[in-house]
MIBA-659992 format. One record per residue (C-alpha): residue number from 1; chain; residue in three letters; x negated, y negated, z. Coordinates in Angstrom, 2 decimals, m for minus. Example, Ala and Ser with C-alpha at 12.3 -4.5 7.8 and 13.67 -1.06 7.14 Angstrom:
BEGIN
NODE, 1, A, ALA, m12.30, 4.50, 7.80
NODE, 2, A, SER, m13.67, 1.06, 7.14
//
This chain:
BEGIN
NODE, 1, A, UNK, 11.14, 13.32, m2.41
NODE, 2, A, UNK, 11.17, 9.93, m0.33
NODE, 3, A, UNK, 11.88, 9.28, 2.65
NODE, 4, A, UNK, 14.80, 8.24, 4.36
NODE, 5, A, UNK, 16.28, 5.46, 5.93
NODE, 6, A, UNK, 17.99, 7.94, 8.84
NODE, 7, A, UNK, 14.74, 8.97, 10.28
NODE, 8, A, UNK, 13.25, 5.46, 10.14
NODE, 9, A, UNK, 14.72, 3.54, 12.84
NODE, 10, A, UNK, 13.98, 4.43, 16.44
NODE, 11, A, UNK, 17.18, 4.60, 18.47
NODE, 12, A, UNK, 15.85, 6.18, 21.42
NODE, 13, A, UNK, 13.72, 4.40, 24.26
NODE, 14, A, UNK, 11.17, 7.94, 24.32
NODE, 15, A, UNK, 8.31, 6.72, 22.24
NODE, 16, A, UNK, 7.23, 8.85, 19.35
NODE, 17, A, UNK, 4.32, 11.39, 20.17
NODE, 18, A, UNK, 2.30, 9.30, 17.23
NODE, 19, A, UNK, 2.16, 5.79, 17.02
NODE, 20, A, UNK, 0.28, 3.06, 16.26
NODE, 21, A, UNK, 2.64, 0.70, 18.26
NODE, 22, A, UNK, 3.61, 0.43, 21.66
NODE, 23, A, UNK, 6.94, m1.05, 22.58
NODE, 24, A, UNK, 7.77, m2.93, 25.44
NODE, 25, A, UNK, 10.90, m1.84, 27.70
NODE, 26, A, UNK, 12.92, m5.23, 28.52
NODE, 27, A, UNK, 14.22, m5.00, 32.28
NODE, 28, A, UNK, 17.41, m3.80, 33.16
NODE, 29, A, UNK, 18.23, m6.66, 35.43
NODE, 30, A, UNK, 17.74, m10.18, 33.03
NODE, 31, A, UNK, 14.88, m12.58, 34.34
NODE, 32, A, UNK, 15.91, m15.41, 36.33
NODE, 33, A, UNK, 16.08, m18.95, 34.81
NODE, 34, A, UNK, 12.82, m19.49, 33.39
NODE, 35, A, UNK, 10.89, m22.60, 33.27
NODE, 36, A, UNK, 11.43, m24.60, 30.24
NODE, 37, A, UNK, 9.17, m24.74, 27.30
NODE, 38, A, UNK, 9.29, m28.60, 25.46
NODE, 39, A, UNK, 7.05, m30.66, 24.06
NODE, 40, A, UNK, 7.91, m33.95, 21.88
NODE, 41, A, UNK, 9.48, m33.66, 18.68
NODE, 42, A, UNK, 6.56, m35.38, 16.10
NODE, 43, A, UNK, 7.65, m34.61, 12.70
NODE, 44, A, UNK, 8.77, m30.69, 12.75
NODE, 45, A, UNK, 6.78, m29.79, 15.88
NODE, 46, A, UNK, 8.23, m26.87, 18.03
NODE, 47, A, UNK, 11.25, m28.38, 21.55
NODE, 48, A, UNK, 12.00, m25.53, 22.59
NODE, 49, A, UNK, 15.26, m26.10, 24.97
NODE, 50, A, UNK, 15.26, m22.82, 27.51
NODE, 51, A, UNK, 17.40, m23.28, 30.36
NODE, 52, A, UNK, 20.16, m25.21, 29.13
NODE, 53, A, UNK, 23.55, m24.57, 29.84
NODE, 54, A, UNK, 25.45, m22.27, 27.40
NODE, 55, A, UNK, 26.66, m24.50, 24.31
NODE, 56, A, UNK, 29.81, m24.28, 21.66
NODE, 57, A, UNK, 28.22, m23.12, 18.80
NODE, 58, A, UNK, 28.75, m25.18, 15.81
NODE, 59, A, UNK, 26.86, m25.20, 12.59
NODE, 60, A, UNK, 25.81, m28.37, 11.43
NODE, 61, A, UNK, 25.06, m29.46, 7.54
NODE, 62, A, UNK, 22.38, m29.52, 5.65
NODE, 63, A, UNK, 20.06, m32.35, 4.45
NODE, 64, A, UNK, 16.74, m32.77, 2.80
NODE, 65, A, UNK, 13.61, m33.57, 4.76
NODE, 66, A, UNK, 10.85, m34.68, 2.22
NODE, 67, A, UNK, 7.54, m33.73, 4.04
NODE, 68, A, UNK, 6.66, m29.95, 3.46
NODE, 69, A, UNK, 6.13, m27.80, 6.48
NODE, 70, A, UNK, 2.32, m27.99, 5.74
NODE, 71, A, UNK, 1.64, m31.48, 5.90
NODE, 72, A, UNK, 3.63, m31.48, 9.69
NODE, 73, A, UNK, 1.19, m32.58, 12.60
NODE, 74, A, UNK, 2.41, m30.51, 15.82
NODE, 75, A, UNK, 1.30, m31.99, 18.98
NODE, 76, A, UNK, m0.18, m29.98, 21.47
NODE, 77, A, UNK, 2.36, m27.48, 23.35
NODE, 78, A, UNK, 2.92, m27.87, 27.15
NODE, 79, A, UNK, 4.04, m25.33, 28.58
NODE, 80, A, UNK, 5.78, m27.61, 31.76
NODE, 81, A, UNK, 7.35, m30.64, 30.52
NODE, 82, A, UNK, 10.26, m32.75, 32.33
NODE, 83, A, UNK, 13.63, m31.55, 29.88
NODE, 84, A, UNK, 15.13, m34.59, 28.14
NODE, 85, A, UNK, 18.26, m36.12, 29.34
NODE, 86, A, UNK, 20.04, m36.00, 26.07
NODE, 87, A, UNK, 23.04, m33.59, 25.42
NODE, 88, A, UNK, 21.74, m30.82, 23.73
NODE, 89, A, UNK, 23.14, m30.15, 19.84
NODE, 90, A, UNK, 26.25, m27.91, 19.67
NODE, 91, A, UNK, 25.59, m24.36, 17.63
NODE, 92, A, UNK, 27.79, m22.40, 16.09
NODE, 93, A, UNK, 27.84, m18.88, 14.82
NODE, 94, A, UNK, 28.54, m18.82, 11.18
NODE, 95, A, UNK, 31.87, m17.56, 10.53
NODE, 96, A, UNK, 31.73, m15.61, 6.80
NODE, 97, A, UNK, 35.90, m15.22, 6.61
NODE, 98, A, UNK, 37.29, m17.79, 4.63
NODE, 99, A, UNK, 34.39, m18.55, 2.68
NODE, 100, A, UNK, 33.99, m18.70, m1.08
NODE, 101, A, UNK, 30.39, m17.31, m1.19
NODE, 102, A, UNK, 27.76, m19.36, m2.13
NODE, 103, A, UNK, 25.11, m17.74, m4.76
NODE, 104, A, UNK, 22.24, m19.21, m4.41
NODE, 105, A, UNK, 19.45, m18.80, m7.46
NODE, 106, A, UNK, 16.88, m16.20, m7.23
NODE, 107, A, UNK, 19.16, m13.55, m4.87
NODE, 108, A, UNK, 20.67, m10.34, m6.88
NODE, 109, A, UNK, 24.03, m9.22, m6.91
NODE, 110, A, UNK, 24.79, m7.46, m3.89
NODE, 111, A, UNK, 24.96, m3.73, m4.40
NODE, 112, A, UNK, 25.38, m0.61, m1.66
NODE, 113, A, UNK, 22.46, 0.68, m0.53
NODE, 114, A, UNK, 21.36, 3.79, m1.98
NODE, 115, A, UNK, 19.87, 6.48, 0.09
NODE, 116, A, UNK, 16.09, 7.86, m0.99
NODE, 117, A, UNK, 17.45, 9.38, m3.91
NODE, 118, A, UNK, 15.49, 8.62, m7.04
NODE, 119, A, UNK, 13.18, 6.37, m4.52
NODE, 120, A, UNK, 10.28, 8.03, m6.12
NODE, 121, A, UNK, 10.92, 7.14, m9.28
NODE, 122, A, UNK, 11.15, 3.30, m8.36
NODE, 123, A, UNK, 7.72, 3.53, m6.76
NODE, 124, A, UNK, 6.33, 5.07, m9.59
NODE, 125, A, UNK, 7.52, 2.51, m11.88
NODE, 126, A, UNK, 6.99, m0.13, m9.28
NODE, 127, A, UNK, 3.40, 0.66, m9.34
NODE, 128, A, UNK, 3.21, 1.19, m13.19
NODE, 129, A, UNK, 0.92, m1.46, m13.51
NODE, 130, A, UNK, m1.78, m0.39, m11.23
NODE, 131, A, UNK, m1.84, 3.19, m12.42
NODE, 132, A, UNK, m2.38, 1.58, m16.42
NODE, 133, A, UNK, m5.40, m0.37, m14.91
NODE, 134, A, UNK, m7.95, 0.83, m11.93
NODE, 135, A, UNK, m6.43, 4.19, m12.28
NODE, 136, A, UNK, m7.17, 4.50, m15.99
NODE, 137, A, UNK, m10.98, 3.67, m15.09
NODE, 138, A, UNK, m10.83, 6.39, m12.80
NODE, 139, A, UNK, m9.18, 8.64, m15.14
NODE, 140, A, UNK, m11.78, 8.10, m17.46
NODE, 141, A, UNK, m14.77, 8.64, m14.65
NODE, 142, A, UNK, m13.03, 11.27, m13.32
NODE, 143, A, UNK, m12.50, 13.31, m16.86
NODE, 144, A, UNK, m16.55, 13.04, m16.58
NODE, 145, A, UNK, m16.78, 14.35, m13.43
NODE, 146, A, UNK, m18.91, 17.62, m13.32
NODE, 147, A, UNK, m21.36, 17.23, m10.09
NODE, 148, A, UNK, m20.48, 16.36, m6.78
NODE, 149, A, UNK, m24.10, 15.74, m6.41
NODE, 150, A, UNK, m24.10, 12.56, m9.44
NODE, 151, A, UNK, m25.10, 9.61, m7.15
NODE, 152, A, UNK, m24.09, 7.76, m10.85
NODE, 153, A, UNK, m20.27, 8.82, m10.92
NODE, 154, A, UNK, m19.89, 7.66, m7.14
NODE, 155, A, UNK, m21.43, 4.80, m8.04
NODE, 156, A, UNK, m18.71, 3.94, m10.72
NODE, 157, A, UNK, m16.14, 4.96, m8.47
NODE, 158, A, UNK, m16.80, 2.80, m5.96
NODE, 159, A, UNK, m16.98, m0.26, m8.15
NODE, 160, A, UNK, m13.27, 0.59, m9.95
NODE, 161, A, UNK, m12.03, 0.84, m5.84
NODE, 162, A, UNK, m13.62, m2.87, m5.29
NODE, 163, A, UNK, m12.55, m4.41, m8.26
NODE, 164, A, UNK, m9.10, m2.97, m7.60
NODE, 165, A, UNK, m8.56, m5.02, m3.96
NODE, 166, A, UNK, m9.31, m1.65, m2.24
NODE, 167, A, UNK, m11.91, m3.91, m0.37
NODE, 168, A, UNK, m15.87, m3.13, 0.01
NODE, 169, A, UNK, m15.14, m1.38, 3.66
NODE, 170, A, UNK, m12.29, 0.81, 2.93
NODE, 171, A, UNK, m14.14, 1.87, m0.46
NODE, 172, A, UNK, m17.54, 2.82, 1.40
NODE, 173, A, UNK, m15.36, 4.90, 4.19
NODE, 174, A, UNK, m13.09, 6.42, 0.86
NODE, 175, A, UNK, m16.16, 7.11, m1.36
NODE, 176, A, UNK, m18.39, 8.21, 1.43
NODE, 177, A, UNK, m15.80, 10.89, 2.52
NODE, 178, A, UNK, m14.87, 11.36, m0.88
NODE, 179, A, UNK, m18.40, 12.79, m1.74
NODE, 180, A, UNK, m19.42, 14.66, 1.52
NODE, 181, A, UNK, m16.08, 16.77, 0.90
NODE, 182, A, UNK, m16.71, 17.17, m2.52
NODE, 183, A, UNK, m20.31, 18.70, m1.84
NODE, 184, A, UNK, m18.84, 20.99, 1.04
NODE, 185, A, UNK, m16.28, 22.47, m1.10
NODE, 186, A, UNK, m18.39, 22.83, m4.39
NODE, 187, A, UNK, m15.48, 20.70, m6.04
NODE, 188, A, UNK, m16.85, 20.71, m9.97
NODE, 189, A, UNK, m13.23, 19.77, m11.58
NODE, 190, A, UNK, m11.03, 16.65, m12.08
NODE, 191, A, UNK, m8.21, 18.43, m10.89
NODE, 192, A, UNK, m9.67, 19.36, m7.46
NODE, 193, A, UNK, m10.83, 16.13, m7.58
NODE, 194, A, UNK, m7.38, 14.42, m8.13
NODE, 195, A, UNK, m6.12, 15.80, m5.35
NODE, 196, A, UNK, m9.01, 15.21, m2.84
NODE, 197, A, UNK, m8.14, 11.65, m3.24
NODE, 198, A, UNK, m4.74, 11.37, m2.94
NODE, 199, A, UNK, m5.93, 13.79, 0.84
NODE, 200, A, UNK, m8.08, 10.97, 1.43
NODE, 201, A, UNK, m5.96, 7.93, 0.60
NODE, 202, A, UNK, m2.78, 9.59, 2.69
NODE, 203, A, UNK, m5.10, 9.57, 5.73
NODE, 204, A, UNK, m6.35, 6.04, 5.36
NODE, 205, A, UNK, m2.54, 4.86, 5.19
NODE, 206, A, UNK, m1.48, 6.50, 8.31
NODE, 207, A, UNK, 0.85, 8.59, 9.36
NODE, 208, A, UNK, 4.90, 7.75, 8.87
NODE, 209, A, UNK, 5.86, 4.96, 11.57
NODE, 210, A, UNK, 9.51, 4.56, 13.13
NODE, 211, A, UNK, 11.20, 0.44, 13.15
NODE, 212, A, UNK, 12.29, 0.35, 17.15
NODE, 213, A, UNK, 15.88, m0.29, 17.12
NODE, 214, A, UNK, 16.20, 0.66, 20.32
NODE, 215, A, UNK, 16.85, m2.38, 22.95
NODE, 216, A, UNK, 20.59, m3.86, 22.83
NODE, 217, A, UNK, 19.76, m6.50, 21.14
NODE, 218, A, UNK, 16.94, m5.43, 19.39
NODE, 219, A, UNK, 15.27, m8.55, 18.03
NODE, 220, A, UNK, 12.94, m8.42, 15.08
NODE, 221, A, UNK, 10.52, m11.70, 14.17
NODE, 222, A, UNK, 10.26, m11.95, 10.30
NODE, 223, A, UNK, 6.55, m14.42, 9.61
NODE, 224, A, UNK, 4.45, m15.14, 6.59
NODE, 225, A, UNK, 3.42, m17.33, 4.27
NODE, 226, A, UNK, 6.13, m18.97, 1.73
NODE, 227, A, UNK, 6.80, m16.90, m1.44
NODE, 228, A, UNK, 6.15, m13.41, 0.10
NODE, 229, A, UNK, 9.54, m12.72, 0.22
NODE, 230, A, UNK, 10.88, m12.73, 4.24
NODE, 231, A, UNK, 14.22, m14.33, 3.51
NODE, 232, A, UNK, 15.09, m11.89, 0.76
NODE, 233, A, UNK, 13.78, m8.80, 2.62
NODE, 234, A, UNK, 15.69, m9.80, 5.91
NODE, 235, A, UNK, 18.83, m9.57, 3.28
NODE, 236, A, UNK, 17.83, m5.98, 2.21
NODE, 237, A, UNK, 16.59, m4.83, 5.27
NODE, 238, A, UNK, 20.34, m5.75, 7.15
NODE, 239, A, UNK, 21.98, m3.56, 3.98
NODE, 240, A, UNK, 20.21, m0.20, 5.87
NODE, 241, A, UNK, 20.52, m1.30, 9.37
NODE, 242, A, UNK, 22.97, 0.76, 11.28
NODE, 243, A, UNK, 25.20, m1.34, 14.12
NODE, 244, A, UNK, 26.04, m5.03, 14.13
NODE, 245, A, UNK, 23.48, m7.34, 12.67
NODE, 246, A, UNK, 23.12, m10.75, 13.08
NODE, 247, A, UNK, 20.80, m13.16, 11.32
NODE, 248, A, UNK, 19.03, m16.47, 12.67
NODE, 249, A, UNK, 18.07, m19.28, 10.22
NODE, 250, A, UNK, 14.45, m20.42, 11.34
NODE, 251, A, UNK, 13.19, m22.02, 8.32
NODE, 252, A, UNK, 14.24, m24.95, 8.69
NODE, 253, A, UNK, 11.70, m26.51, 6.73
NODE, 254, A, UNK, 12.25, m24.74, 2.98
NODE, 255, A, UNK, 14.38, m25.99, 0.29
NODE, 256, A, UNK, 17.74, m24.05, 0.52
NODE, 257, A, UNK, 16.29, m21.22, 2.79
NODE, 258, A, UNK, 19.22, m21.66, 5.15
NODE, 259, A, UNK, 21.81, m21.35, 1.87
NODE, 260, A, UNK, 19.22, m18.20, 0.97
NODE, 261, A, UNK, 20.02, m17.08, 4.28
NODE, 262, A, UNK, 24.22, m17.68, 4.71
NODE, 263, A, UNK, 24.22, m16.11, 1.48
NODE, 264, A, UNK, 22.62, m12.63, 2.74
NODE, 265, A, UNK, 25.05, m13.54, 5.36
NODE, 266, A, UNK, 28.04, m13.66, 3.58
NODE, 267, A, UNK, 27.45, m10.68, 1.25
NODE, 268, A, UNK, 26.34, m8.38, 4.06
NODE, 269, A, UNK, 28.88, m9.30, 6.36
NODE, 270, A, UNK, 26.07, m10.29, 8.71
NODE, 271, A, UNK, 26.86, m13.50, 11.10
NODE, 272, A, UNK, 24.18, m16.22, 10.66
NODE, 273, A, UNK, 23.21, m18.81, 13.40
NODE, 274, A, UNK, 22.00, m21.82, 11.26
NODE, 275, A, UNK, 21.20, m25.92, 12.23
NODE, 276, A, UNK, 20.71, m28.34, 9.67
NODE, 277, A, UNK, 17.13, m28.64, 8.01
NODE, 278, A, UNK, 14.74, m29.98, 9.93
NODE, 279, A, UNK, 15.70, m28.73, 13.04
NODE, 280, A, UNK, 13.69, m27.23, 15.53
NODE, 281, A, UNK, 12.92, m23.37, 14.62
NODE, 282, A, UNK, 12.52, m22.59, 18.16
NODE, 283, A, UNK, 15.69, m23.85, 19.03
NODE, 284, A, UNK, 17.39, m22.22, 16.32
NODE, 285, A, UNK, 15.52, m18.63, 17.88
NODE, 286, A, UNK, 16.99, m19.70, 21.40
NODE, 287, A, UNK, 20.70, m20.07, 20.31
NODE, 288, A, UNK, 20.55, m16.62, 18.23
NODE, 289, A, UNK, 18.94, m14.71, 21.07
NODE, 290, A, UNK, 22.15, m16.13, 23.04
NODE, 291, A, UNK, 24.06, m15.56, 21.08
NODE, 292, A, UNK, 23.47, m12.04, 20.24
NODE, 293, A, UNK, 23.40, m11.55, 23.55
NODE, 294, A, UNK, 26.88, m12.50, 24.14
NODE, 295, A, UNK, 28.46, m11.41, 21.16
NODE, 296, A, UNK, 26.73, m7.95, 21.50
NODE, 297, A, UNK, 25.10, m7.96, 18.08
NODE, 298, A, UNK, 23.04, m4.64, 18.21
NODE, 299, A, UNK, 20.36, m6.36, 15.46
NODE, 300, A, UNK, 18.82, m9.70, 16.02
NODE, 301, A, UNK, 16.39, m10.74, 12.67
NODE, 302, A, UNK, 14.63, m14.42, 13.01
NODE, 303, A, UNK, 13.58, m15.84, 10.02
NODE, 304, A, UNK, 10.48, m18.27, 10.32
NODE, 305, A, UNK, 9.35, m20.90, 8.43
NODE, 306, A, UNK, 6.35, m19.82, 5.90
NODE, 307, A, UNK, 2.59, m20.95, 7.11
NODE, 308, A, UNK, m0.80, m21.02, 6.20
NODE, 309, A, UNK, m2.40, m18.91, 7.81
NODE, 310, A, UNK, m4.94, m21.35, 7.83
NODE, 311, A, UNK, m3.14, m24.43, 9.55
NODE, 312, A, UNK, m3.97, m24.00, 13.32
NODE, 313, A, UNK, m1.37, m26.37, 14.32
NODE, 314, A, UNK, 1.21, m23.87, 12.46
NODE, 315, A, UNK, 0.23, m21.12, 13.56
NODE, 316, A, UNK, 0.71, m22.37, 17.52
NODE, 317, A, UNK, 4.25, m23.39, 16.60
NODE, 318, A, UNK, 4.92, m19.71, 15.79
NODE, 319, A, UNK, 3.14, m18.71, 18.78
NODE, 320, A, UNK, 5.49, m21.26, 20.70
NODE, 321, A, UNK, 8.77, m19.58, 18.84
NODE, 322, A, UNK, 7.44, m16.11, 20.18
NODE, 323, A, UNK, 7.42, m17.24, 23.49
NODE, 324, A, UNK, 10.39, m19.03, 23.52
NODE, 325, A, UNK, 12.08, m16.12, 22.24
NODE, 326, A, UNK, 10.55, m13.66, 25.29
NODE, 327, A, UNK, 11.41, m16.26, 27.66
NODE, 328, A, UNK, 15.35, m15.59, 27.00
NODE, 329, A, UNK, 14.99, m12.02, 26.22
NODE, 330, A, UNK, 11.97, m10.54, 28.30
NODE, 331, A, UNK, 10.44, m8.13, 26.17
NODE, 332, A, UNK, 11.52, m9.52, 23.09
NODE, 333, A, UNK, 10.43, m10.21, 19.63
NODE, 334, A, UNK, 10.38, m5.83, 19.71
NODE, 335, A, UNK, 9.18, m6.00, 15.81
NODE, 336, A, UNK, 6.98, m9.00, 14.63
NODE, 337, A, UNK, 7.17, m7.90, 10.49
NODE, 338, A, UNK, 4.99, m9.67, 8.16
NODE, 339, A, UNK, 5.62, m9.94, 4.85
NODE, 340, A, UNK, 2.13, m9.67, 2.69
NODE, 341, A, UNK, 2.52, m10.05, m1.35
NODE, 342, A, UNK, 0.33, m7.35, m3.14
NODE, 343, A, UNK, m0.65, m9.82, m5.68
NODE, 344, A, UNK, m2.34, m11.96, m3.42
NODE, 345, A, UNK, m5.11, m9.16, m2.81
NODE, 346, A, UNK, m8.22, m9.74, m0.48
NODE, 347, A, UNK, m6.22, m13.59, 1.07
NODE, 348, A, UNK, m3.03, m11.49, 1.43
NODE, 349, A, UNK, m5.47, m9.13, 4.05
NODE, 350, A, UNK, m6.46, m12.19, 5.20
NODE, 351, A, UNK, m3.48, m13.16, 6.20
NODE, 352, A, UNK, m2.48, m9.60, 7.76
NODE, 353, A, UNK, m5.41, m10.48, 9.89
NODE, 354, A, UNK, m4.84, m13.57, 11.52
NODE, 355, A, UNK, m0.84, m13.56, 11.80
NODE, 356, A, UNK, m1.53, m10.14, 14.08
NODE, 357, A, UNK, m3.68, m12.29, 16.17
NODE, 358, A, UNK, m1.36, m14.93, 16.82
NODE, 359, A, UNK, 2.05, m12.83, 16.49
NODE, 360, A, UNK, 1.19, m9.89, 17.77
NODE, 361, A, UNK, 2.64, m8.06, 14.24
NODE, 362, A, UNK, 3.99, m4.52, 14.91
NODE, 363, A, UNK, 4.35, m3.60, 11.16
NODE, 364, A, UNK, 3.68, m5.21, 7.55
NODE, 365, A, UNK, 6.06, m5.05, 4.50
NODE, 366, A, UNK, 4.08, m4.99, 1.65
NODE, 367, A, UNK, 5.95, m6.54, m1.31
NODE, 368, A, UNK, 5.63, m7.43, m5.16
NODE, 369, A, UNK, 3.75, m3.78, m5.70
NODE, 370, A, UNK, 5.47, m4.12, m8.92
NODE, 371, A, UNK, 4.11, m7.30, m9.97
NODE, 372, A, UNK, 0.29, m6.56, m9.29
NODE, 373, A, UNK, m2.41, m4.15, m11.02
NODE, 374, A, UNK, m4.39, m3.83, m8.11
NODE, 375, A, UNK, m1.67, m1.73, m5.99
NODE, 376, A, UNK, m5.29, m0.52, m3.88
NODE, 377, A, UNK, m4.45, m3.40, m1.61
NODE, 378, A, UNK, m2.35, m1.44, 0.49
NODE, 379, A, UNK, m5.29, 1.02, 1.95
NODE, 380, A, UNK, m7.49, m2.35, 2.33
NODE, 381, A, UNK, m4.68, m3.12, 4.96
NODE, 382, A, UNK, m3.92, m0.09, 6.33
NODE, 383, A, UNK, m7.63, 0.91, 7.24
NODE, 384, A, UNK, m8.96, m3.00, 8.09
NODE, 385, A, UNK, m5.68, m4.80, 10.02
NODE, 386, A, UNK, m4.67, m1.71, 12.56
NODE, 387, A, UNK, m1.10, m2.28, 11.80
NODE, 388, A, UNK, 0.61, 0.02, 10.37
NODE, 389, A, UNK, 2.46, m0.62, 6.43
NODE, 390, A, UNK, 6.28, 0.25, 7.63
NODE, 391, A, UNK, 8.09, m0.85, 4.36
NODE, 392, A, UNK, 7.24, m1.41, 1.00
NODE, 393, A, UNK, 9.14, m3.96, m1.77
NODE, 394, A, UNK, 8.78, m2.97, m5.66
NODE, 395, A, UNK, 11.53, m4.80, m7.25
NODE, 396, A, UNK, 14.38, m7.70, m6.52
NODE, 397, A, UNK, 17.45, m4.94, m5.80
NODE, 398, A, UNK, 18.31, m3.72, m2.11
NODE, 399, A, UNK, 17.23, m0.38, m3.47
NODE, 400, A, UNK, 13.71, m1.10, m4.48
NODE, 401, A, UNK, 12.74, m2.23, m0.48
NODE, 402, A, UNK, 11.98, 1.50, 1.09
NODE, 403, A, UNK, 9.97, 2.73, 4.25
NODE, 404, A, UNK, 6.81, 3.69, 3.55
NODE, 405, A, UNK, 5.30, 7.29, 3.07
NODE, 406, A, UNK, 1.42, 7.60, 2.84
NODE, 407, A, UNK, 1.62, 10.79, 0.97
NODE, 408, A, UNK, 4.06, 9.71, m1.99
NODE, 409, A, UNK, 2.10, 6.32, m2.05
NODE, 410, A, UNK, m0.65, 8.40, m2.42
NODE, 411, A, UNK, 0.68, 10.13, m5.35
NODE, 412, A, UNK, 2.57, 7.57, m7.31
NODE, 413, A, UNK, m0.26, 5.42, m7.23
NODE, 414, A, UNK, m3.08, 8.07, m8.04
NODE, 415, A, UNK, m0.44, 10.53, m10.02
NODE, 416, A, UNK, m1.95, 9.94, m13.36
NODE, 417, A, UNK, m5.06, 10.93, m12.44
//
């Protein structure tokens, strides 16, 4: 059981009969020079630097910026501003030959990728904690369960659902069709019960979605908040990616993100485009997009800086990088993913919400399953955001990251039922 990896990316421009995403064909023919995007550098706001001649790229060293990317004021963003007269900063691919790898603290020993085998297993175990807790309660409602027509055992229900980050709408919609079914089909035992929900929940998390790889390069726009794990998944997602990968270091703002980053870099064989931190993250997109382009990576992944979702100003910088990034490569980011921790519950939905309205996300990896006891926050997404969950995270190894499959969700989470 599990899904796998081969029938996950999208290598053909046909879309897929069913989808909850539409993709965006980038011309033939590339755009003619575009006008340039800049606005004044204020303490980590977004100069972008489109139009400017083709650089050596050279990668510059590190060094520690003290303010944290929250406490940055961004000016407002013109879009037409005179370019400065100043050379722009050499870039340079990161070469991995030669290099005694640098470990950096918190990334596991590389290991191959492992196809789907014993995937269900992980998800099980990854979701251990969930199925001891809210799915306990409704094992023990559930073993009670005699009448369809109990207005009492619904009731119960619907509070272990709430309690359990499955949200107050996606409950009422669950519940409600839940009990109409129940009635119609005379259902009077646990079992029959058991697996009405897991029908239920499958249909709430949507049918299997496909990551478009299918635009030479393809580039994909990794964004959340700090902590949910986008550096580290860009690292295992490159492990299953089939062609040449490259990776772009856009936090500039974190503590050793860009070391995070080289590191993936180095043990994946992946080139990394990196500037020192501090730098401008949309100039950092503009050189990788280039430089893909020339180098004919077939995989472009952009790592941002992490956000609150609830600092304006931050949230029009990633706008800006967005645009910046469709400005050199019409059609381009092709896959916004954001990364949303499980054990941040309802704020993590919250979060789902208003990055898709400023970043336009295609698909959400859902990480950390195995560190929360509310795993229910996954059908709060899937039914309230209208983007679809396209990979799930339940552990620190390559293996544990996995695309996602409503049905064996479905039953790892409600299996002990």
């Amino acid at each position: 059981m599990g899904r796998s990896w081969r029938n996950f990316f999208r290598r053909s421009k046909e879309p897929p009969e069913e989808t909850s995403t539409t993709a965006v064909e980038a011309p033939e023919e590339e755009s003619p020079e575009v006008e340039e995007l800049a606005a004044e550098p204020t303490n980590g706001a977004v100069e972008t630097r489109d139009g400017v001649e083709e650089a050596p790229i050279v990668e510059e060293s590190t060094e520690d910026v003290e303010a944290p990317v929250e406490d940055l004021p961004v000016e407002r963003v013109e879009e037409t501003v005179e370019p400065e007269s100043r050379e722009p900063e050499p870039v340079r691919a990161r070469e991995t030959e030669d290099l005694e790898p640098t470990f950096v603290e918190g990334i596991p020993e590389y290991e191959e990728p492992e196809e789907s085998r014993g995937w269900f297993g992980r998800l099980r175990n990854g979701l251990s904690r969930s199925r001891e807790s809210f799915v306990g309660q409704l094992n023990a409602a559930v073993a009670e369960f005699k009448d369809a027509e109990d207005e009492e055992f619904w009731e119960r229900i619907e509070e272990i659902l709430i309690t359990s980050d499955v949200g107050v709408p996606t409950t009422a919609k669950l519940v409600s069709e839940l009990e109409q079914e129940a009635l119609e089909k005379n259902i009077t035992s646990g079992k029959e019960l058991r697996e009405l929900i897991i029908e239920h929940a499958t249909r709430i998390l949507g049918e299997p979605v496909e990551l478009d790889i299918s635009y030479k390069p393809t580039v994909i726009l990794m964004v959340g908040v700090n902590g949910t794990g986008k550096t580290t998944n860009i690292g295992k997602l490159v492990s299953f990616l089939p062609g040449k990968a490259m990776l772009a270091a856009g936090d500039t703002f974190r503590a050793a993100a860009i070391e995070q980053l080289q590191s993936w870099g180095e043990r994946t064989g992946a080139e990394v485009i990196a500037r020192e931190r501090g730098s401008d993250s949309a100039s950092v997109a503009h050189d990788a997009v280039e430089a893909a382009k020339v180098s004919g990576a077939d995989v472009l992944l952009i790592d941002t800086a992490g956000r609150l979702h609830t600092k304006t100003n931050l949230m029009a910088e990633l706008d800006k990088v967005k645009r910046v990034i469709e400005r050199q490569l019409p059609g381009a980011p092709h896959e916004v993913l954001l990364t949303v921790d499980a054990t941040t519950g309802q704020n993590g939905l919250r979060q789902a919400k208003l990055f898709h309205e400023v970043a336009g996300v295609t698909g959400i990896i859902l990480t950390k399953l195995d560190g929360t006891a509310k795993g229910g926050i996954a059908l709060a997404i899937a039914n309230e955001v209208g983007v679809p969950i396209k990979l799930i995270s339940v552990g620190e190894q390559i293996g544990d990251l996995h695309p996602f499959e409503a049905r064996e969700f479905a039953q790892a989470l409600f299996g002990d039922l």
